[in-house]
N, C-alpha and C positions, 0 to 999 in steps of 0.2 A: 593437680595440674591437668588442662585439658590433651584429650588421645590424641589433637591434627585437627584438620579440617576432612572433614565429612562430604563425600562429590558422588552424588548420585544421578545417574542419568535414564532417562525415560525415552525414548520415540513414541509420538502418540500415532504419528503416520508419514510416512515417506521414507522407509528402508525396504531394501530387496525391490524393488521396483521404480521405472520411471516414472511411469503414468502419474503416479501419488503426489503430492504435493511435498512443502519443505512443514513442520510443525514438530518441534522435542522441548523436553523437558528435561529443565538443570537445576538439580538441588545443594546447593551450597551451604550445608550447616543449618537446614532446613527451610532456608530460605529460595524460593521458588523463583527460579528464571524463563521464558517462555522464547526459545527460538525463533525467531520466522512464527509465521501464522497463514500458513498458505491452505488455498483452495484453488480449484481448476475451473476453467469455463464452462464447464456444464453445471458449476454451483449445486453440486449434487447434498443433500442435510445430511445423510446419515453418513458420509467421511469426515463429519465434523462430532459425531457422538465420541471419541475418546478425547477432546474437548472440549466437550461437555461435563464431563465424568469428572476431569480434574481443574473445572475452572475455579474452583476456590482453592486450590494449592499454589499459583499463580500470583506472586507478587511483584513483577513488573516483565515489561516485554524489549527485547532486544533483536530489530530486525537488522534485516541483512539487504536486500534488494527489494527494490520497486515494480516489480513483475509481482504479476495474480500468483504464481507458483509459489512465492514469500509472506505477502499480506491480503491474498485475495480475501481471507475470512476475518480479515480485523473490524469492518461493520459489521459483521453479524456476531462475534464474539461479543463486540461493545453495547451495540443495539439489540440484540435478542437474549445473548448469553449472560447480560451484565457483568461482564470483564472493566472493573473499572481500577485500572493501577497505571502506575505511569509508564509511559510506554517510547524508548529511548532507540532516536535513530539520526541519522545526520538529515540536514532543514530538506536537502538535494532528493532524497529516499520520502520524504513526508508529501513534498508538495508533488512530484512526479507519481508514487502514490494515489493518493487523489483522483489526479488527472484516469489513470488506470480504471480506478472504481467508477469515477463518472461515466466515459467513456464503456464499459460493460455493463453500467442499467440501460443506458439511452441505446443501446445496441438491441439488448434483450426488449425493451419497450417497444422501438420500432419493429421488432420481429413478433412480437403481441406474446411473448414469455415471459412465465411467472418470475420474479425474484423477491429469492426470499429475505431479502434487506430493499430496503428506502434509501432515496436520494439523501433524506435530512439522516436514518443511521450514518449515512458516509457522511454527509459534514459533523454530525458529533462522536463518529471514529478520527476524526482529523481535525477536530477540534478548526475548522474551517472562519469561524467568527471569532474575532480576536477577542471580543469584550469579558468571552467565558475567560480571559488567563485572568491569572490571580497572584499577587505577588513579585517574584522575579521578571523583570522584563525578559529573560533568555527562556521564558516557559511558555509554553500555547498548551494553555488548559492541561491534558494531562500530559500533553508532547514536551518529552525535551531533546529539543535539536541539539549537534553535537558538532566540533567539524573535526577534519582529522586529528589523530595526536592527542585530542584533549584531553585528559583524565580526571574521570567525576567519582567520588567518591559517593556510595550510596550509602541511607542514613536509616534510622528506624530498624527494623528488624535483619537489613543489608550492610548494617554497621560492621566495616572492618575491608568491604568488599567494594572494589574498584575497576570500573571500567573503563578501553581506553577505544576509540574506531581507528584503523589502519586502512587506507585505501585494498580494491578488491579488484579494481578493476571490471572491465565487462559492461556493468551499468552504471550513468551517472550516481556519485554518494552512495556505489556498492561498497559494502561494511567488512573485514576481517574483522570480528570483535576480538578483546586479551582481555579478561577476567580473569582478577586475581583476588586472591584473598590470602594473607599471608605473604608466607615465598613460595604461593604454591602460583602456576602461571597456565590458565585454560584456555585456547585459543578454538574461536570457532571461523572453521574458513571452507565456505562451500559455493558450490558457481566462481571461482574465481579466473582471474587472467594476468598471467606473469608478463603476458608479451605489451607493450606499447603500441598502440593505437593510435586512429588519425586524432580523435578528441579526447581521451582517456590515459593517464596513465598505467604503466602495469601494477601488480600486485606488489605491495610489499612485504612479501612472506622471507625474505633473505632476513629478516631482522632477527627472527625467532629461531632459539636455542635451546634444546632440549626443555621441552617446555615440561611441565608434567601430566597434561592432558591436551591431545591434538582429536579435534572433531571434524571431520571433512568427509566429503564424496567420493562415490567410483563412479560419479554417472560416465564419465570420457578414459575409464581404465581402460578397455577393450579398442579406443578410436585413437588409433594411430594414423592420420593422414600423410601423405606424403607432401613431402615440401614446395611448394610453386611457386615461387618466385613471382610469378606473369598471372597471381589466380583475379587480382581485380582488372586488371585489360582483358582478360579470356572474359572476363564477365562484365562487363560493358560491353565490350565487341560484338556478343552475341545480343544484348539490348538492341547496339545500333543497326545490327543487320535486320532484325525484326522491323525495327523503324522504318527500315530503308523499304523493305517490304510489305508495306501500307497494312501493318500489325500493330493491336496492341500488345503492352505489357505491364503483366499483374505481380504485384509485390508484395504479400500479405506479411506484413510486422504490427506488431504489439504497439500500444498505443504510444509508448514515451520510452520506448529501452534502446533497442539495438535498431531505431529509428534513427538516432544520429549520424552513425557509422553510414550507413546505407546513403545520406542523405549527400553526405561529403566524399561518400565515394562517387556518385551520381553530379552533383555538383561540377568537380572536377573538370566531369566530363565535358559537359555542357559548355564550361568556360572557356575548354581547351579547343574545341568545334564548333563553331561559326555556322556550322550547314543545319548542326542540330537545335537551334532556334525557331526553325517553323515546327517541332512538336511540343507538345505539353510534355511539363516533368510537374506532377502535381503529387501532394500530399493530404488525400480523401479518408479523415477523421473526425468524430465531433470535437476532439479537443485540438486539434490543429493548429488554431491561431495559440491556443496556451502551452501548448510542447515548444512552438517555436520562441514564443516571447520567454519563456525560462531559459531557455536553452540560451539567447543572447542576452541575457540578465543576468548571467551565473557562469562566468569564464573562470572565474577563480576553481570551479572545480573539475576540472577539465586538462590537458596537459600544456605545459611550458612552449611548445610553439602554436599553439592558438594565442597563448598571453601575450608571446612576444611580439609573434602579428599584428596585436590588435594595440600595445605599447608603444609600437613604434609606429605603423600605419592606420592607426585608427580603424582597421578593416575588423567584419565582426566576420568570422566564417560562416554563421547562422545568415546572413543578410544576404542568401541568394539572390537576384535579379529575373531567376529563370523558373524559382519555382512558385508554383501557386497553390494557395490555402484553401479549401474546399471543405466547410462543416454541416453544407445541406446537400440533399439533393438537387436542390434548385443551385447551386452556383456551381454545382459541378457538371451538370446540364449547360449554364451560361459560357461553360469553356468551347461550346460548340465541335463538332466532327472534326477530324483528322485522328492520326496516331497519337496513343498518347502510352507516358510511362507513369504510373501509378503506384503512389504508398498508400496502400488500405486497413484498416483495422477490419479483422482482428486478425494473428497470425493463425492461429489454428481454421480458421473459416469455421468455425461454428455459429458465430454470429459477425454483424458488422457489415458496413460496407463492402469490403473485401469479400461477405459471401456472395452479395447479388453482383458482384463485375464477375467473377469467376462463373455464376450461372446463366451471365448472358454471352463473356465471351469467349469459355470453353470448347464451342461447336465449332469456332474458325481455326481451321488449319495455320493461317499467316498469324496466330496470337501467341504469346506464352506468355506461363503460369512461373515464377521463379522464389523458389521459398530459400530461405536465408537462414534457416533454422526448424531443426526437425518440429521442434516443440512437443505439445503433449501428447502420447499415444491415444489410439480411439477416435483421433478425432478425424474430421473431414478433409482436413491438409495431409496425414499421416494415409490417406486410406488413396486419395488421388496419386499419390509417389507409390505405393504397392502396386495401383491398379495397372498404370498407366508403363511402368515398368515388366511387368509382368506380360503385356500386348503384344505383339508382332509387328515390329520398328518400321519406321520407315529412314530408307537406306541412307540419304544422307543427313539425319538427324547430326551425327557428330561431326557436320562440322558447320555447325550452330556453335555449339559447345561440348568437351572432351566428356561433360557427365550429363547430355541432353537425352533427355526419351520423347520419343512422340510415336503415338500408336497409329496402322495404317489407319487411312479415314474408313475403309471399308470393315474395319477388324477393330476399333476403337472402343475401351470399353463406355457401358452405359453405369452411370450413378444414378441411384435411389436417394432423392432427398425429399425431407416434410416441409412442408410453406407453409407458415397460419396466416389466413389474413381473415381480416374483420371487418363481415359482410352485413349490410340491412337485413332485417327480419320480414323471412316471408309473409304473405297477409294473413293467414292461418295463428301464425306464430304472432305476432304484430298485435290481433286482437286475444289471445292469451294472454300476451303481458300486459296490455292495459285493464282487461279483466282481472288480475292479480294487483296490481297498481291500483284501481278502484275499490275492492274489498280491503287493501291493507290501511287504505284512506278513510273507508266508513268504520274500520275495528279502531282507528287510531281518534277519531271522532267520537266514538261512543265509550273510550276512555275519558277522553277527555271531558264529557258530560258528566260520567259520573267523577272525575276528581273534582267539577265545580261543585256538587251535588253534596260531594265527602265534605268539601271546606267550608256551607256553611255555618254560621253562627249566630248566637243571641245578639242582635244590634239594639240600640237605643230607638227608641220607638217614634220619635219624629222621624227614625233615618227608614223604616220599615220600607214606606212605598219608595224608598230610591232604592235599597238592596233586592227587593220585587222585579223591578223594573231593569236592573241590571241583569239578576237570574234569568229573567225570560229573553233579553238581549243576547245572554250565552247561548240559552238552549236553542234560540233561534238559530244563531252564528254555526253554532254546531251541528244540526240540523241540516244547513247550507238552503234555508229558505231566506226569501224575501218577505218579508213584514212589515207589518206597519211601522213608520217610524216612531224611536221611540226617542221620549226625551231626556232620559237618564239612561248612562251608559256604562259599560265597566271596562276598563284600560287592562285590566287583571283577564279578564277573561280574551278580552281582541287580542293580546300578547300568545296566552295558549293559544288559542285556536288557529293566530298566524303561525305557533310553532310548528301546530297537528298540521297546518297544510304543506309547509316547510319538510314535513317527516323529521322533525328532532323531538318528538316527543317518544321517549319509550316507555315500555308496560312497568309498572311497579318504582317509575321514576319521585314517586310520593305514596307513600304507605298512611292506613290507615289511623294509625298514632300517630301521626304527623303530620296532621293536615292542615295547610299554612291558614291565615286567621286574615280575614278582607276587612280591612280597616279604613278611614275617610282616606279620601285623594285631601291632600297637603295642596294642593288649589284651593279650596274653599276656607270659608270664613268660619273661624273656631270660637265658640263661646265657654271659655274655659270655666266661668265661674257659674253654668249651669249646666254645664255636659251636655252641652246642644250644640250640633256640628248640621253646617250646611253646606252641599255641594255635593261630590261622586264618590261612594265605596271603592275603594278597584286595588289600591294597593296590597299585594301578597307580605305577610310578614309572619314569619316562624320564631317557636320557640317559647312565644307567650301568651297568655290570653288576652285580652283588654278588659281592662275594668269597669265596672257599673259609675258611668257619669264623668267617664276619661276623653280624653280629646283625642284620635288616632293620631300615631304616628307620624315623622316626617318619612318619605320617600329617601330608599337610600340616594345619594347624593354623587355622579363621581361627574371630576370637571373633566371637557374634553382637552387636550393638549393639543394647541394647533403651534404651526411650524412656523417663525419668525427670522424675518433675516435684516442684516440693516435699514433695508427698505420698506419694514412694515410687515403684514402677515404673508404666507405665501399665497399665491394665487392660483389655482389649477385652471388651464383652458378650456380642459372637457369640462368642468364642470358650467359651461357658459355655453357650449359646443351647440352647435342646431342641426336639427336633420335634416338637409336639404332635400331628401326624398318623401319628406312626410307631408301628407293632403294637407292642404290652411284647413277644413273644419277642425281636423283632426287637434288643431291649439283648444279648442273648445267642448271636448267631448266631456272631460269633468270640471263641473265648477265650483261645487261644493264637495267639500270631504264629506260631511253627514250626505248630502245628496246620496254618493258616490257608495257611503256604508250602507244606506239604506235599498239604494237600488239592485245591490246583488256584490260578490263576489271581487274584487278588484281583478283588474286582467292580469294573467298569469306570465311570468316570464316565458321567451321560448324557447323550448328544450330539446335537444337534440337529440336526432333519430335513435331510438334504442339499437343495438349492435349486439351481434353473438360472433366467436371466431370459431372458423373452422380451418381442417387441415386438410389439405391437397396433397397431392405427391407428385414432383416432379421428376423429371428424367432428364438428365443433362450427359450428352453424348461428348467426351472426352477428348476433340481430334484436335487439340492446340498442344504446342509443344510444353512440356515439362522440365523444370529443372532445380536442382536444389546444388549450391552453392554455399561451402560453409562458412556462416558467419556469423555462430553462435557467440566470438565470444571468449570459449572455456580453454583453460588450457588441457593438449591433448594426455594421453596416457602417458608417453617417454617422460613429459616432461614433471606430468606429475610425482612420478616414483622417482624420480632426480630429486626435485622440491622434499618430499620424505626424506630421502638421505641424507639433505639436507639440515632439517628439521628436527632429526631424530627425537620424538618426543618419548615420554616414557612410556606414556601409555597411548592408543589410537582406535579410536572409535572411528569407524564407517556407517555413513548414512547415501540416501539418496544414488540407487543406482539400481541397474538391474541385478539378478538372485549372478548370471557370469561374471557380471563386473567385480560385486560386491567380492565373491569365494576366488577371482583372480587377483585382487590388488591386496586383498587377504592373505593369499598364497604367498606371494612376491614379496611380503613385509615379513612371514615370519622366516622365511629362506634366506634373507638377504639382510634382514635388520635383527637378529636373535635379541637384539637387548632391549627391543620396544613390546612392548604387551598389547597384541592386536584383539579388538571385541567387533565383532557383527552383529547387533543385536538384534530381534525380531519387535514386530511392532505391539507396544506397550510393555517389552520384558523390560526391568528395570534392573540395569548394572550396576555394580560399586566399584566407582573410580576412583576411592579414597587412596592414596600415597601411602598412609602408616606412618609418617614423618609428622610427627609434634612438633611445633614452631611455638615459639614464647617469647613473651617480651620482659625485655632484662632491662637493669636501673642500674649505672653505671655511680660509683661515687663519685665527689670531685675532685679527691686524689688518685684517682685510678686517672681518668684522663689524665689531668696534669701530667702525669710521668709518662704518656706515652709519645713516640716520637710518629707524628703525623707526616707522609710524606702527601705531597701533592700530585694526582690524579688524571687531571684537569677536569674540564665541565662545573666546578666550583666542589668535588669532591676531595676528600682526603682518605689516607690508609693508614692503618697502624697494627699492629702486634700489640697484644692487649696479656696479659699475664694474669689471671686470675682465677680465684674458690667461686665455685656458684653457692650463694646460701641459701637459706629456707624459706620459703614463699610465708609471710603470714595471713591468719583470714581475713577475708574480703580484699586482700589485695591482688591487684591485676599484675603487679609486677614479678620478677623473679630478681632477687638482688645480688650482685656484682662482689665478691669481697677482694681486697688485695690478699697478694699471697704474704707468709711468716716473714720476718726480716729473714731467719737464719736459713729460708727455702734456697738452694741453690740456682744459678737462673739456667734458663733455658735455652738452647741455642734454636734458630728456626733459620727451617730452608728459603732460598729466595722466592719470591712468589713473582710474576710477572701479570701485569693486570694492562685488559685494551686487549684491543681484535684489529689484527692482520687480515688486511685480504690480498692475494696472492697478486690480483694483476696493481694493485697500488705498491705493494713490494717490487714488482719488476722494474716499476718506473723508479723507484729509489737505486737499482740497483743501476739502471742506464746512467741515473745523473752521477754516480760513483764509476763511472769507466766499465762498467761489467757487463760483457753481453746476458742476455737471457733471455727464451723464448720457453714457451708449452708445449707439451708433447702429451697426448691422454693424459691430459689436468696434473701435471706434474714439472713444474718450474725447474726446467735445465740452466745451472748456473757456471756461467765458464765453461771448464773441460771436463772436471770431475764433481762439481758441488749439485745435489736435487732437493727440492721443495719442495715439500708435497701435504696436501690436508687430511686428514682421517676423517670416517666421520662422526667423532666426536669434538670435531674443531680441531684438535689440535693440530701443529703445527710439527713436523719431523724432517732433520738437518741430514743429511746424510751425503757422502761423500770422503774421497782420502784425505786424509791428514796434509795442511800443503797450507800455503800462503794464502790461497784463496779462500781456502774452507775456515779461516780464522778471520778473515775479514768479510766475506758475506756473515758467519754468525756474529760479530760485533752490530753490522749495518741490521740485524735480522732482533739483536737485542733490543737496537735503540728505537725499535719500533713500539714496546712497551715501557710501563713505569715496574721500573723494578723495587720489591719493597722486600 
């Protein structure tokens, strides 16, 4: 019989610290599962070396959120690391995703930054073209979307092993994953949000019971905010006072997360204010028009009063009136001067729109800078909140807002930042690289003479003066002289030599054992029955020789596919288009093609100016107000260690937080929960999370059933007491078998079992519609005068109270709230 199931867990990065990303490793019975696959905005390679190490252990991926901190490294995994296994997340997390990665090359592009992944890596990490799916219509390529609730059973080497997504809240198709294998139940839940939001639901972590392995965060163990009631008015109000005061305001958010929230908290506003229509409320991102158009495509994943909204009044929430979509600089320029409130990518100001508004309107005292979320350490958002706080205030900064800073203007710090831009090459410079450019041109020409030179051959001897006359055509061509016109030409060779001026010709691209064989041009006229061939040598053909008195070959052959629509073929206009700036000689300057090969060189496309980037440094003087406003999202620390108590799993792995967080929510579990088995792991130790509990599956006879007395459950289950020998597994079988017990075995008596979950405030409402008062007191159900209800937390349920009339009729109403078997 097999020992259990086997649960080994890895962090390859993102424990004891924020800064780090989300990336672990889950091994289930050998079977490899891949957490989150996060990277940070600085795309830095070598925090991705211990995924690299163990990309072949990896046999499929299960994300959790749509933010860089989750999937930032899943095109460079797919496209550089070759990570190719199926990779499971709800369609909401795939396509926002995307948007994210798009959005952080054309950021880094426009700032002239290297990245170490391509635009087409992200469409083939997102399997982005639908024609790559194969199979299943519910599959894109190696993506399989999921929606809540589903449960997919995984096959192949994941056989036995079942995944289900739980809403997470925080970001759109944030994931609670429940992997299970067996009756073993692993729950991974990190970034999440219990509380209800204006577009989101909360978390639903209340489901989960003693699971036997809980994975989750301390990054918010230590952040305990205080309650406000009034924190979205305190923060508008401080928007609109800026407004009023001919200021702008900068909102740096991630491309497609905690964008929505913001945008419906702003909204609101807007609708409720009539005055606040002469300012702009814009959203300046490249993927702006496609964050919004998902966003009103995709209500169903979102919460029950946006549905019902838009069920009953056709109203989309997303269909502001007031706000405008900005993905250039040119149309965010076209919104012309006044105040304006601003969503920018990115949130960290590392790159993105949001860094250059922040460097141009930092220096105004009447501006603020308002961040919505710490985000990631190190970065240029995290370092203007230290700086800018750390300055010598000016006096009525609070009452702007209760957590505003703004530094004197006289006393304001300065920031250090690097600009690259990409400037023309000085005239120095200018003619070095045309000088390098012209030598790499005459080495790539004198290749290519001698690969004509390599491939000649014995030709049939009426063909001699045309294969003559071709060779010196090349050596001409190559050369880049003008000659005399010749009248036998070679198609083989004008193809190189347009390659060698194209630059696609490289060194060693045909090797000396392998030198292709110039055969007749398939234009001319073949006399098969004396191996005399008339017309032009020129066709390149590999692999064989020709024979003495053979006809050459035909030219390979491929037809072109042109594009058809009812009406016939398609027509393109450019291709008909006229230059209305071009001289009338100029229709006339070539009239022959031979003229045109013979007089020199055909004119060259025009090419544009060579460019080098350099880096600058700028000084940005910090005198606009500052403020950060929480609206991360997470839920805070009280409420986490509630959730635990809840939960009480067996065992509790902590990832993702700081080295305080992590050794205080550590503290606090084994103080307060003794019976859960808490681990901290360091980054790449590998724990063993195995239970030690054997699970088996047993083969019940059909007289065993028969005889036992099913009681009903509901949900389409049943229960029963089952009386029986286990007997001897034979080989190769998967089962364990079932025997009934001896006639003459005596029976058994069993205690009652109560099956189904009470919850306390659905009890109190049973107990109002039966005459009994009951209210809460510290989570503890006061029933009547003498009866208390209270929860453990191990679930259970404990009746207490004197012996009386009522203590007998609350536990009957308290029975009949399970199925008793």
């Amino acid at each position: 019989m097999d020992a259990g199931t086997e649960v080994q867990f890895r962090p390859l990065y993102g424990v004891y610290s924020e800064a780090d990303p989300l990336c672990y490793l889950l091994k289930i019975d050998g079977y490899g599962i891949l957490l989150d696959c996060g990277w940070t905005d600085f795309l830095d390679v070598s925090l991705l070396e211990p995924l690299k190490a163990h990309i072949n252990e990896i046999d499929c991926v299960l994300l959790s959120h749509s933010d860089t901190a989750h999937l930032g490294a899943l095109p460079y995994a797919v496209g550089k690391l070759g990570l190719d296994v199926p990779i499971y997340a709800t369609s909401a997390v795939m396509k926002m995703g995307s948007m994210y990665m798009y959005d952080l090359c054309w950021s880094r592009r426009e700032m002239n930054l290297a990245t170490p992944f391509s635009l087409d890596d992200v469409d083939n990490a997102f399997d982005i073209f639908p024609e790559k799916a194969g199979g299943d219509s519910s599959t894109i390529g190696r993506w399989r979307p999921l929606k809540f609730l589903q449960t997919l059973r995984l096959t192949d080497r994941g056989q036995g092993i079942t995944i289900t997504p739980y809403n997470a809240g925080r970001l759109l198709g944030g994931t609670v994953w429940k992997i299970t294998k067996e009756d073993e139940d692993i729950i991974y839940a990190v970034d999440y949000n219990h509380k209800k939001e204006r577009h989101l639901n909360g978390a639903a972590l209340e489901m989960f019971n003693r699971p036997a392995l809980l994975i989750t965060d301390a990054i918010n163990a230590l952040n305990n905010p205080p309650i406000r009631r009034n924190k979205d008015s305190e923060f508008t109000d401080a928007i609109v006072k800026v407004l009023r005061n001919n200021g702008n305001v900068l909102i740096p958010l991630d491309t497609a997360g905690r964008l929505l929230e913001i945008i419906l908290v702003l909204d609101t506003v807007f609708n409720q204010n009539k005055g606040l229509s002469q300012y702009k409320f814009v959203l300046f991102n490249d993927m702006s028009y496609n964050t919004l158009q998902f966003a009103k495509n995709h209500l169903e994943w979102m919460n029950e009063s946006l549905l019902r909204s838009f069920d009953f009044t056709r109203s989309n929430a997303f269909q502001s009136r007031h706000l405008h979509e900005c993905h250039t600089r040119e149309m965010f320029e076209g919104l012309g001067r006044g105040p304006k409130v601003v969503l920018a990518a990115m949130g960290s100001l590392e790159v993105g729109y949001a860094r250059e508004l922040f460097m141009s309107w930092a220096s105004n005292p009447n501006n603020l800078v308002a961040f919505t979320d710490l985000g990631q350490s190190n970065t240029l958002a995290r370092h203007v909140l230290e700086e800018v706080a750390k300055a010598p205030q000016v006096q009525n900064v609070k009452g702007l807002h209760p957590h505003a800073t703004q530094a004197q203007p006289t006393r304001a710090p300065t920031i250090s930042l690097t600009v690259r831009q990409r400037v023309q090459l000085s005239p120095e410079e200018l003619a070095s690289h045309e000088e390098g450019e012209r030598r790499e041109l005459e080495r790539k020409r004198a290749e290519a003479q001698e690969l004509i030179e390599a491939s000649a051959v014995a030709v049939p001897n009426n063909a001699a003066d045309g294969w003559t006359a071709a060779a010196a055509a090349a050596a001409a061509s190559a050369n880049g002289s003008a000659g005399a016109k010749l009248e036998c030409t070679n198609s083989a060779t004008d193809a190189v030599m347009a390659n060698v001026e194209a630059g696609g010709l490289s060194t060693g691209a045909v090797g000396a054992s392998e030198s292709p064989l110039l055969t007749p041009s398939a234009s001319g006229e073949h006399n098969r029955g004396r191996g005399k061939a008339r017309g032009r040598w020129g066709c390149l053909i590999e692999g064989f020789a020709l024979p003495e008195g053979a006809a050459g070959p035909m030219f390979p052959f491929a037809e072109v596919e042109r594009e058809w629509d009812e009406y016939g073929e398609e027509v393109f206009n450019e291709d008909f288009a006229r230059d209305e700036d071009a001289e009338p000689e100029a229709m006339d300057t070539v009239t022959d093609a031979h003229e045109a090969d013979s007089a020199g060189p055909a004119l060259e496309m025009v090419k544009e100016a060579p460019t080098k980037i350099v880096e600058l440094k700028a000084h940005v003087v910090v005198r606009c107000a500052v403020l950060y406003v929480e609206y991360e999202g997470r839920s805070d620390g009280r409420s986490v260690k509630t959730l635990l108590s809840h939960i009480s799993p067996r065992q509790l792995v902590l990832v993702h937080g700081t080295a305080a967080a992590t050794e205080h929510l550590s503290e606090h579990c084994r103080r307060n929960l003794p019976q859960v088995s808490v681990h901290g792991p360091e980054a790449l130790q590998e724990i063993d999370c195995s239970s030690g509990c054997a699970a088996y599956n047993v083969k019940f006879p059909e007289e065993l059933v028969n005889s036992a007395n099913f009681t009903n459950v509901g949900e389409g289950y049943s229960v029963a007491w089952l009386d029986s020998m286990v007997g001897s597994m034979t080989k190769g079988s998967r089962y364990v078998p079932l025997l009934p017990l001896p006639a003459d075995a005596p029976p058994r008596p069993h205690q009652a079992a109560l099956v189904g979950s009470v919850k306390l405030n659905d009890f109190k409402q049973k107990l109002a519609a039966a005459g009994i008062e009951a209210e809460f007191s510290t989570g503890v159900l006061l029933c009547g005068d003498s009866v208390s209800v209270r929860k453990e937390a191990s679930g259970q349920l404990v009746l207490e109270g004197a012996l009386s009339e009522d203590y007998y009729t609350i536990r009957k109403l308290l029975y009949d709230q399970y199925y008793i078997v």
